[in-house]
N, C-alpha and C positions, 0 to 999 in steps of 0.2 A: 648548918655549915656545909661549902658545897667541899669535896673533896677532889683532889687531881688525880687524873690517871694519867701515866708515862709508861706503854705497854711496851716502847722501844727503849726507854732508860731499864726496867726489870729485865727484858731478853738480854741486855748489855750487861747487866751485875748477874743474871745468872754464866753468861760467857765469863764474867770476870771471878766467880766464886768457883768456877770450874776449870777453867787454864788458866790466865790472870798471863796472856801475849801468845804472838803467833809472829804472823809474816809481816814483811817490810811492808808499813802503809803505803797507799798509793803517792804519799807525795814525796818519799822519799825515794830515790834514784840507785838503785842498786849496780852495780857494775863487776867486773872480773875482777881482783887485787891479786897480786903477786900473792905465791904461799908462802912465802917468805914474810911477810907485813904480819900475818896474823902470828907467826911464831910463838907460842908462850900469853896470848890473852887469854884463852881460858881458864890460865892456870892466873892471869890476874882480875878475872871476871870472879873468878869463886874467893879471891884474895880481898875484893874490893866489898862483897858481900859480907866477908865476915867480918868484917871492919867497921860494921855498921852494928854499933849496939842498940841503939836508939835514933828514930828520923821523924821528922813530920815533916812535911811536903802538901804542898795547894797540888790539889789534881782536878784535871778536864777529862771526861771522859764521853768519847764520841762513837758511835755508830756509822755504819756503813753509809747510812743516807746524807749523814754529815750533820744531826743532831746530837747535841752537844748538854752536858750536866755537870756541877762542880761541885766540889766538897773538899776535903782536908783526910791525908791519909796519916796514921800513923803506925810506925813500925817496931817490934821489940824481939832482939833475938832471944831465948829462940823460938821460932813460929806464932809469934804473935804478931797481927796486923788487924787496923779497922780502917774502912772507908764510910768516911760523915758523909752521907752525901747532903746538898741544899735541902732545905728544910721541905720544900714544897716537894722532892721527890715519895718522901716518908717511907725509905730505903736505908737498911741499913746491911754489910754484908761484914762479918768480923769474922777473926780464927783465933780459939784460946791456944793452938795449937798443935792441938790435936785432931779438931773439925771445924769446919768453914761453915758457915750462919748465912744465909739469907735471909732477915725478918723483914717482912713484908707488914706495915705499920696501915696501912690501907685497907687492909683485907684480913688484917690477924692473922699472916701464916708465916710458916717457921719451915725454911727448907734445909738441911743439911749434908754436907758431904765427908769423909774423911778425909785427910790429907794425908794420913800415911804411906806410904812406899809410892806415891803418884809423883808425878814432877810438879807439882804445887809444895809440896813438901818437901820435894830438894830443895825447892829455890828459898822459901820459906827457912829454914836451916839447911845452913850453908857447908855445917860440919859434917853434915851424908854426901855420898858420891855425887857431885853435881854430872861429874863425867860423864855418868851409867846413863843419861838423860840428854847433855846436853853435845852440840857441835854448833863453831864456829861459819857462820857465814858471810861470806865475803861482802863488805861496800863497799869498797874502790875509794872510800876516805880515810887514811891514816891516824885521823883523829877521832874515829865512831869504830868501834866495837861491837857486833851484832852475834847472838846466840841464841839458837834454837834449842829449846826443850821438850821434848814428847815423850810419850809411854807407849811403843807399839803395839803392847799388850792390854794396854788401856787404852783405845780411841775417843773414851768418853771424854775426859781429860781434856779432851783438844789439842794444840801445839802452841807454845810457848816463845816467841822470839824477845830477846830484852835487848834493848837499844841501849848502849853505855858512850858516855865521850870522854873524851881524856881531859880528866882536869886535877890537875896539883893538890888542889885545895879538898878535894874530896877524899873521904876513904879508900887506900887501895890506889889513888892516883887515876880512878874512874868512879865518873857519877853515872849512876840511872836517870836517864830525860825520858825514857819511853818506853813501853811496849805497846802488843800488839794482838787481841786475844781472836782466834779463831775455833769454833765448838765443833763437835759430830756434821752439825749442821748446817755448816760453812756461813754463823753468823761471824761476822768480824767487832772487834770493839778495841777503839785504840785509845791509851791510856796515857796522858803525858803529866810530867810531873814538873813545878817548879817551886822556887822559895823554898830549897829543901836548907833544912836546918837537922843537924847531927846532934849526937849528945845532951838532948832534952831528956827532962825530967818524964817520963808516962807509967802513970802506978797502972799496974793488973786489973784494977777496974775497969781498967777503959775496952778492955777486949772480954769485958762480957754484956750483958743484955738482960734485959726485966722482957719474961714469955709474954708479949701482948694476946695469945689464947689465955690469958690467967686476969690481963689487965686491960679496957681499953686505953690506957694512959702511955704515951708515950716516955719510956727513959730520956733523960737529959746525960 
């Protein structure tokens, strides 16, 4: 059986299991906005976050060079999140909540980070100080929403931008379409979400993992 390597989709889920967004990608158009526009979004950016008890959403996640891998994410407050990625990546990156997984299904390895007190773990539960982390940056569209999250005291982390737009029908009165993840090492990886469906069912199994060091078989 021949196996795939995707050494630019793993540098992508390790940016993603460690900031998970950063800056405005290049094809979106940032401009000055009145300070006045942004008045009170962050306080409905952390609104719109907690409003989400359960999500699954189809995700594309792309690289700097413009290569591109899909899968299905799903979300569970609090701090629980996994990203399926396509079968042929044989990536998985999940957090029971407390630490973020990279299992590497290809190679049998198992990387881990904490999410505590980082800004993975704000964003991740929305009920800790999003503030202490995050600020408001300006697009110059009245219907996009843009917030940077970093840890100055943790650069490993990377920095955090989450792309929100205004939509009625979403929790909070804003959906997430995007972020934008940038590492120590200035790799970038940008993350966009669609088909987001709210208030699904996902039992606690789903945000954990069978050690492929114990198994070569992969969990379904």
């Amino acid at each position: 059986m021949i196996k795939h390597t995707f050494p630019h989709i793993k540098a992508g889920a390790v940016t993603l299991a460690l900031a998970l967004g950063v800056a405005l990608p290049a094809t979106f158009t940032a401009a000055p906005a009145p300070a006045l526009a942004a008045a009170g979004d962050l306080d409905s950016a952390v609104t719109a976050l907690r409003g989400i008890a359960t999500m699954k959403a189809d995700f594309t996640q792309t690289d700097r060079s413009g290569r591109s891998i899909g899968g299905e994410l799903s979300l569970k407050r609090p701090g629980k999140i996994r990203f399926e990625y396509e079968e042929s990546a044989q990536l998985l990156v999940v957090s029971n909540g407390k630490s973020m997984y990279l299992i590497d299904y290809e190679v049998d390895q198992v990387q881990r980070w904490p999410i505590r007190n980082s800004p993975l773990g704000a964003l991740l539960d929305p009920d800790r100080d999003v503030k202490k982390y995050g600020r408001l940056v300006p697009t110059g569209h009245s219907n996009v929403v843009s917030i940077e999250v970093r840890d100055p005291k943790r650069p490993e982390f990377g920095i955090i931008t989450l792309i929100f737009q205004r939509d009625r029908s979403a929790p909070g009165g804003l959906q997430l379409t995007h972020w934008v993840a940038l590492d120590a090492q200035n790799h970038r990886t940008t993350v966009r979400l669609r088909n987001h469906r709210y208030g699904v069912s996902i039992a606690d199994r789903a945000f954990t993992f069978r050690d492929p060091r114990r198994s070569s078989r992969r969990p379904r």
